[in-house]
N, C-alpha and C positions, 0 to 999 in steps of 0.2 A: 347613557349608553346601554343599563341594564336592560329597556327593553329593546333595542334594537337586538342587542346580541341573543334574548330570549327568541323574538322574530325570528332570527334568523337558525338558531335550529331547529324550530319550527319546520319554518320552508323548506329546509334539506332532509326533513323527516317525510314529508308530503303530508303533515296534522292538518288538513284540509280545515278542521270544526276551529283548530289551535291556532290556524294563521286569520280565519276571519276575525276573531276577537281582538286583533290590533288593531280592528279599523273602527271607524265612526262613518255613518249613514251619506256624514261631508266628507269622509278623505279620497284621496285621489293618487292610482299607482299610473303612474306618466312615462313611458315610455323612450327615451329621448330621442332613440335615432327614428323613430314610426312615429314620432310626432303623437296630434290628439287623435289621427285615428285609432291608435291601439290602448287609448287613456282609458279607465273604469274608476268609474267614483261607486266606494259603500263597498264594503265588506263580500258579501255576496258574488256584486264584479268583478273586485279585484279580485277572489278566489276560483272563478270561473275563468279570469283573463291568463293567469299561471295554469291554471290546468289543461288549455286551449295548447302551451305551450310543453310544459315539462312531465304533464301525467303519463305519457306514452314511453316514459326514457327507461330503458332497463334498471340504468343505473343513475346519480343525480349526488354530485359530489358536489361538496363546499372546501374550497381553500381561501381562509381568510389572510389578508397580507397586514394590513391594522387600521385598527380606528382611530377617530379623532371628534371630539365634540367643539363647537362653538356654542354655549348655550343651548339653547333648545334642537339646533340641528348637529347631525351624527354623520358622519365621514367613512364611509367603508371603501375601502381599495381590496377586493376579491377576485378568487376567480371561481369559475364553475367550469364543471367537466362534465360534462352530457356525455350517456353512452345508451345509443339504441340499438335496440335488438339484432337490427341486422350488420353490425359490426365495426361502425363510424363513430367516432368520439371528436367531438369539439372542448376545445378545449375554450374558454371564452371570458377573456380579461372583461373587469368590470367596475367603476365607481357610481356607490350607491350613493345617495341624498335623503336621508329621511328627516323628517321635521316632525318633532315631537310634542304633542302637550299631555301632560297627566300618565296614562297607562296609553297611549294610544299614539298612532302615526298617522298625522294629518296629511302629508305629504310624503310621496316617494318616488323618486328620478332616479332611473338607470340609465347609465351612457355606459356601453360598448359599442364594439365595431359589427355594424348589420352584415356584413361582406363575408365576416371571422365565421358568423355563424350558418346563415344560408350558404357559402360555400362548401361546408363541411357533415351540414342536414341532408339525409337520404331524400330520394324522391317522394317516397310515401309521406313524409314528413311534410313536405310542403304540401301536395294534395290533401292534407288534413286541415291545413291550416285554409289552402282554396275554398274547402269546401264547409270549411264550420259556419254552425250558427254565432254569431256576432253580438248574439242580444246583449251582451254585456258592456259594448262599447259606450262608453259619456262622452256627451258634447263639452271639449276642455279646449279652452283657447290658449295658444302656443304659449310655454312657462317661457317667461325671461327671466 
């Protein structure tokens, strides 16, 4: 669980150089409710795929609820609170999946509610999302 919970104040710090260093060239951040189109294999992606999303947030809150390991995979029950600039906060329940081997996260599945979030994202917000570049997206067949 040490490095999951490193990871993750990472991620709520926005350490962009600090959150690729948990990946390997094979890992894969999988998206659950977007499926493989918004999946990115390799460090690089994955960092480009969160920042496609949370780099624009004013503000980028972590509230962890607890974890739970089985072995090599790690159990987060979170939530995150986006706050953008022009004055909308989501507020966005969340269970992480990560699968760990050595210092690194081979695997990671987020399941929230897609609805919770784009109903509560300004419009610029999606127009951002319309219109980005993608290059980061991997060909991932659906996790079961």
């Amino acid at each position: 669980m040490t490095i999951v919970k490193q990871f993750w104040d990472r991620l709520y710090a926005r350490d962009w150089d600090g959150i690729k260093s948990f990946f390997t060239d094979d890992s894969v951040y999988y998206d659950v409710p977007t499926g493989g189109l918004s999946a990115a294999r390799g460090g690089d992606r994955i960092e480009a795929r969160l920042r496609l999303g949370i780099e624009p947030l004013s503000d980028y809150r972590h509230r962890l609820r607890s974890m739970a390991a089985e072995g090599e995979v790690v159990f987060t029950e979170h939530q995150e609170d986006w706050y953008f600039h022009t004055g909308e906060v989501v507020k966005l329940p969340f269970v992480s999946v990560q699968h760990v081997a050595g210092d690194h996260i081979t695997l990671w599945k987020d399941y929230w509610d897609y609805s919770t979030l784009m109903n509560g994202a300004p419009a610029w917000w999606h127009e951002r999302l319309a219109n980005a570049d993608l290059w980061w997206v991997s060909e991932v067949p659906p996790l079961d």
